[in-house]
C-alpha positions as CSV (number, residue, x, y, z in Angstrom):
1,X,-3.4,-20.5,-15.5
2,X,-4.0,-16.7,-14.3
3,X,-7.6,-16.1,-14.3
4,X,-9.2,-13.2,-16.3
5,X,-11.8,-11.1,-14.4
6,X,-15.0,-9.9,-16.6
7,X,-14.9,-6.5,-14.8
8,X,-11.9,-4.2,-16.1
9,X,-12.5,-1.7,-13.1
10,X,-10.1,-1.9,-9.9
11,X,-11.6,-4.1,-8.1
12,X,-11.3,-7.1,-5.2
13,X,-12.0,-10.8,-6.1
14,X,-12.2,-13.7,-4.0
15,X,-10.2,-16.2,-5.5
16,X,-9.4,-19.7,-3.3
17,X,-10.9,-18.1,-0.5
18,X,-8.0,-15.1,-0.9
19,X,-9.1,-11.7,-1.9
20,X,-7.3,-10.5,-4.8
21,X,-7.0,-7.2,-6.4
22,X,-7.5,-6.9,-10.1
23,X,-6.9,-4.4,-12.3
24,X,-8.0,-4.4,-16.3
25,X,-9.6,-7.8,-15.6
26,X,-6.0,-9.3,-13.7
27,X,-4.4,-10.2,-10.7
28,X,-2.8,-6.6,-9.8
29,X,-0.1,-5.4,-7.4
30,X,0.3,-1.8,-6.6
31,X,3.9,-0.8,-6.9
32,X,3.9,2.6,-6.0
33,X,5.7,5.6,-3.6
34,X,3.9,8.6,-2.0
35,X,4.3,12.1,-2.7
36,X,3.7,14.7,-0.6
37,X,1.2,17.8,-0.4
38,X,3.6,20.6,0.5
39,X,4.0,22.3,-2.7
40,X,0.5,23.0,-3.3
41,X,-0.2,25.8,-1.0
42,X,-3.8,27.5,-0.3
43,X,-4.8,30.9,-1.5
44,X,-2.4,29.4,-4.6
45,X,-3.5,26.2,-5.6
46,X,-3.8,27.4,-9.3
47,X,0.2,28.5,-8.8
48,X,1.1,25.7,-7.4
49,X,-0.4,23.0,-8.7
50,X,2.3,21.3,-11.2
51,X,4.2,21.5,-8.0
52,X,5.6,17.9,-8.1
53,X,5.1,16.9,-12.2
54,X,8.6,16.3,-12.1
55,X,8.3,12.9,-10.2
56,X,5.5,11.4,-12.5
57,X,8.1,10.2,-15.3
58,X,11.0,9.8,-12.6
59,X,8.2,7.7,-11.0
60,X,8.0,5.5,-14.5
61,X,11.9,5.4,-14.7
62,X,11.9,3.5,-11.2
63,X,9.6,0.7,-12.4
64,X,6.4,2.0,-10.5
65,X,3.2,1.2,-11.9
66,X,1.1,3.8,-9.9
67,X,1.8,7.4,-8.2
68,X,0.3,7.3,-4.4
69,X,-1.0,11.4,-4.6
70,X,-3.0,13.1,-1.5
71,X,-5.9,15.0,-2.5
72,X,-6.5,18.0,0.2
73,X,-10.3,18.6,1.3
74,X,-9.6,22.6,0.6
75,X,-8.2,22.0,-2.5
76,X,-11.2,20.8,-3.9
77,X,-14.0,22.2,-2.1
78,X,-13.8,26.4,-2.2
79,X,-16.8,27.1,-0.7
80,X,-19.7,25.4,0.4
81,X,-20.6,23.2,-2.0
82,X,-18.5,24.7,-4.4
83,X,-15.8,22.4,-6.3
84,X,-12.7,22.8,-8.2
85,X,-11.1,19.2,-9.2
86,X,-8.5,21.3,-11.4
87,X,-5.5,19.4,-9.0
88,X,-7.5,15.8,-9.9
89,X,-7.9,16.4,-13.3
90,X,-4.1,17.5,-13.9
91,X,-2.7,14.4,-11.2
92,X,-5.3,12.2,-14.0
93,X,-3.9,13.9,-17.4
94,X,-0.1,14.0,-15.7
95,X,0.1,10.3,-14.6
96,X,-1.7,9.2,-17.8
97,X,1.4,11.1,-20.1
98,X,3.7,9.2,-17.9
99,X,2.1,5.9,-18.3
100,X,1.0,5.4,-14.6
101,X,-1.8,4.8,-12.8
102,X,-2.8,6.8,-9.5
103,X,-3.5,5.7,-5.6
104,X,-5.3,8.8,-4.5
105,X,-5.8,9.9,-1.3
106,X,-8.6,12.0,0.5
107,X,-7.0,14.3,3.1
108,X,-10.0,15.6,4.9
109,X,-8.4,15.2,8.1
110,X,-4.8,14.8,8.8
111,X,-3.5,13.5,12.3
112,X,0.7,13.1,11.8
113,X,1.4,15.4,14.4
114,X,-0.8,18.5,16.2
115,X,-4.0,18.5,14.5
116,X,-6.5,17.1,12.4
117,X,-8.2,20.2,10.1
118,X,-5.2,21.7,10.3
119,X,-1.2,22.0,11.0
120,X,-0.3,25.8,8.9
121,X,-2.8,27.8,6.7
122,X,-0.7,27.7,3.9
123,X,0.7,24.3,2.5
124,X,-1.0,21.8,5.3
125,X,-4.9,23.2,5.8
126,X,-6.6,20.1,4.7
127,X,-10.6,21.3,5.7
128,X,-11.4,23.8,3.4
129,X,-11.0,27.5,5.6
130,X,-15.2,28.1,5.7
131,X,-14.8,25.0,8.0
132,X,-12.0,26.5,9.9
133,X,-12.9,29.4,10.3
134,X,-16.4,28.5,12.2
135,X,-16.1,26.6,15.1
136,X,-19.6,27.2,16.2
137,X,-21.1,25.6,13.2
138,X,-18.5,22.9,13.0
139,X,-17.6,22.7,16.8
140,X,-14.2,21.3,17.8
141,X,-13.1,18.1,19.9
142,X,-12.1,19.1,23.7
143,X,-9.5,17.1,25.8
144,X,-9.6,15.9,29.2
145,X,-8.7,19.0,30.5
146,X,-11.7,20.9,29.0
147,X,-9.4,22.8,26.5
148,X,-10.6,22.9,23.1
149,X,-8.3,22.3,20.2
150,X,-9.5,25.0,17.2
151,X,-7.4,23.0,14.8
152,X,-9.2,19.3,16.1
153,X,-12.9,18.6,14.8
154,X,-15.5,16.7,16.6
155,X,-16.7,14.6,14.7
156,X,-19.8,13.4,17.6
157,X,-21.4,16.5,15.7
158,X,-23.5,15.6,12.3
159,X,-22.1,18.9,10.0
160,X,-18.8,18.6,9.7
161,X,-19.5,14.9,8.3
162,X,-22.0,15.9,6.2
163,X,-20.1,18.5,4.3
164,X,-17.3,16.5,4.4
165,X,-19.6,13.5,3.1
166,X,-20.8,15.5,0.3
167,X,-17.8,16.8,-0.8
168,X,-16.0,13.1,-0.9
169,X,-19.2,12.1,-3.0
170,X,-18.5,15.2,-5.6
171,X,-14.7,14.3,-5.1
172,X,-16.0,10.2,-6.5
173,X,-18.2,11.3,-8.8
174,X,-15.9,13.8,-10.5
175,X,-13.6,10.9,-10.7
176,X,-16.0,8.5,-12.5
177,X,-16.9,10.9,-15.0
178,X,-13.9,11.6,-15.8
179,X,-12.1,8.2,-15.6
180,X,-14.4,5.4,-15.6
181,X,-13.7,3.3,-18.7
182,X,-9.3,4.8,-18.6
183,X,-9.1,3.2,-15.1
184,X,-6.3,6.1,-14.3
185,X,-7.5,6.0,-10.4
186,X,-6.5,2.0,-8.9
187,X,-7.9,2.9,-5.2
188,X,-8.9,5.8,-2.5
189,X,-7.0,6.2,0.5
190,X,-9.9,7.5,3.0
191,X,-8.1,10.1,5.7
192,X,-4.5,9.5,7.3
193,X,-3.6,8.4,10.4
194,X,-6.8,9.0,11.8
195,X,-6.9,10.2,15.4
196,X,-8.6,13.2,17.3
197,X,-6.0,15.6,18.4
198,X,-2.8,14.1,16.0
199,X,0.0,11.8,17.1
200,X,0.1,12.7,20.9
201,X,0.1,8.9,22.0
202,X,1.0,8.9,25.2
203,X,-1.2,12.0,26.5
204,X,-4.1,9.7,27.6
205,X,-5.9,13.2,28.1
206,X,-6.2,13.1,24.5
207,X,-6.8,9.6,23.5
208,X,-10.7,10.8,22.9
209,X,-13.0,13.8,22.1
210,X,-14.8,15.3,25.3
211,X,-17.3,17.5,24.1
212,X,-20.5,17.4,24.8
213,X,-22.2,16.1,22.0
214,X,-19.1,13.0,22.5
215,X,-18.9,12.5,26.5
216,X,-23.4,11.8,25.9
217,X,-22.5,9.0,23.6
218,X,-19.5,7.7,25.6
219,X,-21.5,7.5,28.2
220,X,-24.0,5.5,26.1
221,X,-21.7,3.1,24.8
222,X,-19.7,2.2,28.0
223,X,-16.1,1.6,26.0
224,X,-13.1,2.6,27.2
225,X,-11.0,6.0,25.7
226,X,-9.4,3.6,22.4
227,X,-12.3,1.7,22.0
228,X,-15.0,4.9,22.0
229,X,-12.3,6.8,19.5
230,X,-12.6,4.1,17.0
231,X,-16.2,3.5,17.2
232,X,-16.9,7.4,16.7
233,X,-15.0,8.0,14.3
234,X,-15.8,4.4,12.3
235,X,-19.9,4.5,13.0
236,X,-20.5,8.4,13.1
237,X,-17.7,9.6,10.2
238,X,-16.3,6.8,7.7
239,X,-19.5,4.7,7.7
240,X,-21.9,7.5,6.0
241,X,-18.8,9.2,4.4
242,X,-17.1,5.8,2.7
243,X,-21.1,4.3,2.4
244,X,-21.9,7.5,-0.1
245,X,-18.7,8.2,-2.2
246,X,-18.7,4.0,-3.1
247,X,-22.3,4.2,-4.1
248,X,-21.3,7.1,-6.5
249,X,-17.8,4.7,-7.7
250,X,-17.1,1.6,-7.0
251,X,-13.0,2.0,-6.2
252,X,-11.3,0.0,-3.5
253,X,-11.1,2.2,-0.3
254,X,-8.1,1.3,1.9
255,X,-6.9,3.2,5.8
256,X,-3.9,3.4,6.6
257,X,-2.6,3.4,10.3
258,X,0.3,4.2,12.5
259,X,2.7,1.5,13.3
260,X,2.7,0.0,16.7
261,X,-0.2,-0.5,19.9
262,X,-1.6,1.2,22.5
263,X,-3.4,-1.3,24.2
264,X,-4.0,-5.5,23.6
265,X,-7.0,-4.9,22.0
266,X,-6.4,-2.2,19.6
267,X,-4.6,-2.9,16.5
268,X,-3.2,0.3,15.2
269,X,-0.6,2.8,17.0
270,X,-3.4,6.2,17.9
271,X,-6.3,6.7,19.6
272,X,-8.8,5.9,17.5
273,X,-7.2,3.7,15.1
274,X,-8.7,-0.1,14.9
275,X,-8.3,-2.5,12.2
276,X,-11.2,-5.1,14.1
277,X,-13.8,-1.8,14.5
278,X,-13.1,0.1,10.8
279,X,-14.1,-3.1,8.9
280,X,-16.9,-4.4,11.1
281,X,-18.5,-0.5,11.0
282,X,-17.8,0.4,7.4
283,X,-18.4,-2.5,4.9
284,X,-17.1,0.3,2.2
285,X,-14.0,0.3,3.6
286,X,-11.8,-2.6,1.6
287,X,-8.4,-3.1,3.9
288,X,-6.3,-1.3,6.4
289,X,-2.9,-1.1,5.6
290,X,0.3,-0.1,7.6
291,X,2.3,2.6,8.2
292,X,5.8,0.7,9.4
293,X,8.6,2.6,9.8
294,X,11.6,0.5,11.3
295,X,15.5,0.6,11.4
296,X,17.8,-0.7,8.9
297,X,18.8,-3.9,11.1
298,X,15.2,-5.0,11.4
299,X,15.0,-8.7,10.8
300,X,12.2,-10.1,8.4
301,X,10.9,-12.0,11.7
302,X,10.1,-8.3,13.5
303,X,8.4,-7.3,10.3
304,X,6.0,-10.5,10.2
305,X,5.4,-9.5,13.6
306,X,3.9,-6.2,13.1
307,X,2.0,-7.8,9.8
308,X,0.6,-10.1,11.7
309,X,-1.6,-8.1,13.7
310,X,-3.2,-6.8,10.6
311,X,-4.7,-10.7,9.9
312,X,-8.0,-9.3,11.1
313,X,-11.3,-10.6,9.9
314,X,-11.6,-9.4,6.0
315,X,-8.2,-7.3,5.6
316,X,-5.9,-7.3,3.2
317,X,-2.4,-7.1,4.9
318,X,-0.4,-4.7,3.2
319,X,2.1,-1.4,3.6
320,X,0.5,1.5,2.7
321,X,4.3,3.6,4.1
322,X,7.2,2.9,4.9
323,X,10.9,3.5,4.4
324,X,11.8,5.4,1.8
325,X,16.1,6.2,2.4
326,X,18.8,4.1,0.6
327,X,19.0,1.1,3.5
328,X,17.4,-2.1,3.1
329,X,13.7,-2.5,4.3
330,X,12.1,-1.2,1.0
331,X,13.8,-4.2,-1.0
332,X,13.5,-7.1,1.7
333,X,9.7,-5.7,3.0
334,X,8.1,-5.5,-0.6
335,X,9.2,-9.3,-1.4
336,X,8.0,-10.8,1.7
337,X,5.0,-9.1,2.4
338,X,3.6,-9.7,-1.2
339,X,4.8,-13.5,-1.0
340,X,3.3,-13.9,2.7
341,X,0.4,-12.1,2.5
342,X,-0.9,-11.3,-1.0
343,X,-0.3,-7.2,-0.3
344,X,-2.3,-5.3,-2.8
345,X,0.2,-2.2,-1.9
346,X,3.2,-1.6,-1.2
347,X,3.9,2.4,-1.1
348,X,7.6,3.9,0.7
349,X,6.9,7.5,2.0
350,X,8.1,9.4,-0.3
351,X,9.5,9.9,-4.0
352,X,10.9,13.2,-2.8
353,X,12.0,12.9,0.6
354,X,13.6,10.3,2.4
355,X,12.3,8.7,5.8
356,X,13.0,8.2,8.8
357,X,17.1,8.4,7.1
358,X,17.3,12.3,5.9
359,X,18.6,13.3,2.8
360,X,18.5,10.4,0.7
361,X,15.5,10.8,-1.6
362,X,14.9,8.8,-4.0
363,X,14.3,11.8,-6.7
364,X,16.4,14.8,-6.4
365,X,15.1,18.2,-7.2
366,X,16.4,18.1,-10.8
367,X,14.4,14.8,-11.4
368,X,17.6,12.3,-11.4
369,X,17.5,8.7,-9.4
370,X,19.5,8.7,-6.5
371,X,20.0,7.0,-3.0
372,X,17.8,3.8,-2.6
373,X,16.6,4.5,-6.3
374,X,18.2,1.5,-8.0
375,X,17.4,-0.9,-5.4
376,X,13.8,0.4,-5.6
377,X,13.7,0.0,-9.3
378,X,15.2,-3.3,-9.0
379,X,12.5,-4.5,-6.8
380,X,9.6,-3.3,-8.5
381,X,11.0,-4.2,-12.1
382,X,11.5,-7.8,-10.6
383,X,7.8,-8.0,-9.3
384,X,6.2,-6.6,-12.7
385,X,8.4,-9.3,-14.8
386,X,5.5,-11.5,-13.5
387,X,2.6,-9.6,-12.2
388,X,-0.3,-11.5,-12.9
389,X,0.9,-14.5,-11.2
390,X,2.5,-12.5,-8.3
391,X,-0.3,-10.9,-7.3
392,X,-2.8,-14.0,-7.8
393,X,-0.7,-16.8,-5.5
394,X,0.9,-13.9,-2.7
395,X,-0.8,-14.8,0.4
396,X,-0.6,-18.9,-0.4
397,X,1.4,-21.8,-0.1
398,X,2.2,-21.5,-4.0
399,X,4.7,-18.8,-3.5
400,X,7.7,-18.2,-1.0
401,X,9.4,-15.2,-0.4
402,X,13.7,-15.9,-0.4
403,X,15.0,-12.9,2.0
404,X,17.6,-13.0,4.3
405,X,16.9,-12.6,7.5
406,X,18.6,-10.2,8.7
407,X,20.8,-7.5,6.3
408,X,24.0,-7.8,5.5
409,X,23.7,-11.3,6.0
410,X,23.9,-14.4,3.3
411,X,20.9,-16.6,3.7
412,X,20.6,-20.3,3.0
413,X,18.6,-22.9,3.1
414,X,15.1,-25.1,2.4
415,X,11.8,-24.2,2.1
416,X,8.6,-25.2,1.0
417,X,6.3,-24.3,-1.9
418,X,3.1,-26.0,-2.7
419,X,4.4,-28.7,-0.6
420,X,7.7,-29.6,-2.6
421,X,10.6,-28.7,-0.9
422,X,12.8,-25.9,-2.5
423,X,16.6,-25.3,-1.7
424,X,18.2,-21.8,-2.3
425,X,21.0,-19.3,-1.3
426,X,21.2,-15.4,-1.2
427,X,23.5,-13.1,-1.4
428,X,23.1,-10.5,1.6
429,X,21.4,-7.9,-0.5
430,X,19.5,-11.1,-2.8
431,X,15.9,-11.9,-2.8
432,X,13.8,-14.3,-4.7
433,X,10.0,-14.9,-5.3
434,X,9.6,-18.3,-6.1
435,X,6.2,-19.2,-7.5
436,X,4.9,-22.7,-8.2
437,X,1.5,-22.4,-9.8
438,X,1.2,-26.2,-10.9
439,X,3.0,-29.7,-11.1
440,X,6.2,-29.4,-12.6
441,X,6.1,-25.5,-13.0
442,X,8.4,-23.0,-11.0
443,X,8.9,-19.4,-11.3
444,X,12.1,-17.6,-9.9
445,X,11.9,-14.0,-9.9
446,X,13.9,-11.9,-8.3
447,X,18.0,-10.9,-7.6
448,X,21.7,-12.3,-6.8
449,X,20.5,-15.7,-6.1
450,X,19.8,-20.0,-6.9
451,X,17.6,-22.7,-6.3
452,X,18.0,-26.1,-6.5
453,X,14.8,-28.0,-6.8
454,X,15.1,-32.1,-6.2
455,X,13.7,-34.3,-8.7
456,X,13.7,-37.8,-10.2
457,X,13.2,-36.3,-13.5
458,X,17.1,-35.2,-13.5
459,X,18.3,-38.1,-14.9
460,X,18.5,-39.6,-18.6
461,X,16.4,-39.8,-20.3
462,X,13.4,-37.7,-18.1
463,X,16.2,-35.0,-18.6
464,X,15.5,-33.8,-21.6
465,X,12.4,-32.6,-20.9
466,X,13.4,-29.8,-18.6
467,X,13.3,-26.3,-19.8
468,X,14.5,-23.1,-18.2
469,X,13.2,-19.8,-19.8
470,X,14.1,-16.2,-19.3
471,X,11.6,-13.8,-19.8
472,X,8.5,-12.2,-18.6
473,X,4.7,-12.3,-18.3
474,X,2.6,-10.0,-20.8
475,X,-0.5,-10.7,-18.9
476,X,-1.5,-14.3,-18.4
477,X,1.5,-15.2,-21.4
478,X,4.9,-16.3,-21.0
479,X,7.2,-14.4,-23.1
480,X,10.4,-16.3,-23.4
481,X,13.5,-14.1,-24.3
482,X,16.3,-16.3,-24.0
483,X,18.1,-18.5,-21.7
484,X,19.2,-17.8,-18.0
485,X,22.5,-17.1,-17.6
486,X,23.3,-20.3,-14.9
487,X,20.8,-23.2,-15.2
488,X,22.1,-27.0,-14.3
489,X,21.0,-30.5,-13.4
490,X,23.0,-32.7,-11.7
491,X,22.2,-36.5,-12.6
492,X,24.2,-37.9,-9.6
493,X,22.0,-35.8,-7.1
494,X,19.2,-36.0,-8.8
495,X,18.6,-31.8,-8.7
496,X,17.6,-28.8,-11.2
497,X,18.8,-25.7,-9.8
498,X,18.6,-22.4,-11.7
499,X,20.5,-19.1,-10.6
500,X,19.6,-15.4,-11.3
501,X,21.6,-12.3,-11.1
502,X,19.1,-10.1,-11.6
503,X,16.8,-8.4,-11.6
504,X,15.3,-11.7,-13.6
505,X,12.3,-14.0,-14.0
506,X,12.9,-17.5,-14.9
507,X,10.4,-20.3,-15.9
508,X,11.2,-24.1,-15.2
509,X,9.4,-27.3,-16.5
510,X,10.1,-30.4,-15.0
511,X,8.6,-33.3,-16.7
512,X,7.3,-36.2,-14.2
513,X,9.8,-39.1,-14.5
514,X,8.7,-41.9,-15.6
């Protein structure tokens, strides 16, 4: 049975000793893509704000169930203290017409290349320009050289992160007031990328802030350059900042980070990045996803690798960006990281433009699906066919993930659910979820592939108990729709195996023999 939660808001459950997103009182997972923020540009954020409508109900089309949609700092916040949540209230009213739920994200600070206020003054100025514009009042982090970087805040001084703290707390409470009850808004992404002076990895002179106010307290705290970047920017910015806007609304507030390491004991790939330091600092912050970016030949074993190093403590292990071109990571990435480790999200970067493979967007500029489109929509339509369950047994021994492991490549072979063993085979571009909730209960969802499942109760007269249903969950029900189209038992092996083109969700009974 899926359990039903009380609580209809977003929230996180501990179920089994798992923590589990639910959403409208279920097991939830967050099938979404990113969108960017170039479109809406300052000094015309009225002008530009319907920017990227066209992608809501292309969005809908491709089987997501949520919209991933940065919020800028300046878009919001015009002055001090003064707010204009025009850009949330249309995202709200534009995802709701479409039948789609919203990740937002908070871009107060911004660190994918130079800068963190900063990058232009026109589409990417994510502090509002009062901030900007005073670097006495707001003063600025320096590097190792002494130079200070006008577009980098320090954030070892108090008013930066208290305006920033109080505009984040407007930016929740405008949000509960005008969503609390709809439950439009699943989750807040706090920041991106988080670093001091942007993605310049390997320039150890910038790996922390040296101002004044931040060399006194790295003196006091006697860490090394990574260590002191994530404490700052965990104890003196996201604590008080992520402690306030969750006391105004109770949403689940995730991180993302940049792929890869810079050092043994940091888990995330910039200064100031890590996973161990976020969640021990800021109790408000719910899980740190990742940003992975890889090459189409990537086996699944490479991907496990950089998921593993997310099993820290509390977090949730999930992929917050990733691929978003026509190869073959989206597809074989969203399967096994939901079956592996119960990922609340799984969000490509983006609906519009494709990465790190160039021109091959899922959405072109006219709104049609092209590219990696239909494999996306076949993934995510083959997740929601049964959602609840999904997203209730991901992360346990009660579901497998059936992925080749490397593309282009047939996969067969055994493995193990809930302790029974399972056989299969894949088609190179295949996958399968296979679910086993209780005895004598399977579900098979997935694409261009079979199990076979070994049981005594394949022969006569046990046999006629077996059942194989094609259909889909509407919350914690079955809805059968008809038979699948290849479903067998073999007497003389003793063997129910059940095949699926796709995308398709099956259900199997097998009665105990007797």
């Amino acid at each position: 049975m899926v359990p039903v939660s009380s609580d209809l808001r977003p929230h996180i459950e501990v179920v089994d000793g798992r923590r589990v997103l639910f959403v409208d009182g279920l097991p939830f997972t967050t099938l979404t893509v990113e969108i960017p923020w170039k479109r809406s540009v300052y000094g015309r954020y009225k002008e530009t704000m319907g920017g990227y409508d066209y992608l809501y109900p292309g969005a809908k089309q491709l089987g997501l169930n949520a919209l991933k949609v940065p919020v800028k700092w300046s878009q919001v916040e015009t002055g001090p203290g003064e707010y204009d949540f025009s850009y949330v209230d249309h995202a709200i009213d534009t995802a709701r017409a479409a039948g789609l739920r919203l990740v937002l994200g908070w871009f107060g600070h911004y660190a994918s290349g130079d800068g963190s206020l900063y990058r232009n003054l026109t589409t990417e100025l994510f502090a509002p320009m009062y901030v900007v514009e005073d670097a006495t009042t707001y003063p600025r982090a320096v590097d190792a050289h002494g130079v200070a970087h006008h577009n980098s805040a320090s954030y070892a001084y108090p008013r930066i992160v208290e305006r920033e703290t109080a505009a984040f707390t407007a930016f929740m409470r405008h949000i509960r007031e005008r969503d609390e009850g709809t439950y439009t808004v699943l989750m807040i992404q706090v920041e991106n990328e988080i670093a001091t002076f942007g993605l310049l990895r390997q320039d150890r002179s910038m790996w922390r802030d040296h101002s004044p106010a931040a060399n006194e307290l790295f003196a006091e705290w006697k860490l090394d350059d990574l260590a002191f970047s994530a404490r700052l920017f965990a104890r003196n910015w996201l604590r008080p900042l992520t402690d306030a806007g969750k006391a105004e609304y109770s949403l689940p507030f995730l991180c993302n980070f940049v792929g890869g390491t810079l050092a043994p004991h940091i888990v995330g790939g910039s200064p100031g990045e890590d996973v161990a330091t976020y969640l021990a600092e800021c109790p408000a912050i719910d899980f740190v996803g990742l940003n992975l970016y890889v090459g189409n030949d990537v086996s699944v074993a490479d991907f496990r690798a950089n998921l593993d190093q997310y099993r820290v403590d509390r977090n949730m292990v999930c992929i917050t960006e990733t691929n978003s071109d026509s190869g073959p990571v989206l597809p074989r990435l969203c399967f096994d990281s939901i079956a592996r480790y119960g990922s609340p999200i799984i969000a490509p970067w983006a609906l519009d433009i494709s990465y790190p493979n160039a021109h091959e967007p899922y959405v072109l500029p006219d709104g049609t699906p092209a590219h990696g489109a239909a494999a996306l929509h076949e993934t995510y339509h083959a997740v929601s066919l049964a959602a609840a369950p999904i997203a209730l047994y991901g992360g346990s021994d009660r579901i497998a993930a059936i992925v080749p492991p490397r593309p282009d490549t047939p996969h067969s072979g055994t493995t193990s659910v809930a302790g029974d063993e399972v056989r299969f085979s894949c088609a190179a571009d295949g996958r399968l979820l296979v679910v086993h909730p209780s005895p004598g209960e399977y579900l098979v969802v997935g694409c261009r592939g079979s199990i076979t499942i070994p049981t005594a109760a394949a022969v006569w007269p046990a046999c006629r108990g077996i059942r194989a249903q094609s259909g889909h969950y509407d919350g914690t029900e079955w809805i059968a729709t008809g038979e699948p189209e290849w479903f067998t038992f073999d007497q003389t092996a003793r063997t129910v195996s059940v095949s699926l083109a796709g995308p398709a969700a099956v259900r199997l009974t097998i009665p105990e023999a007797t």
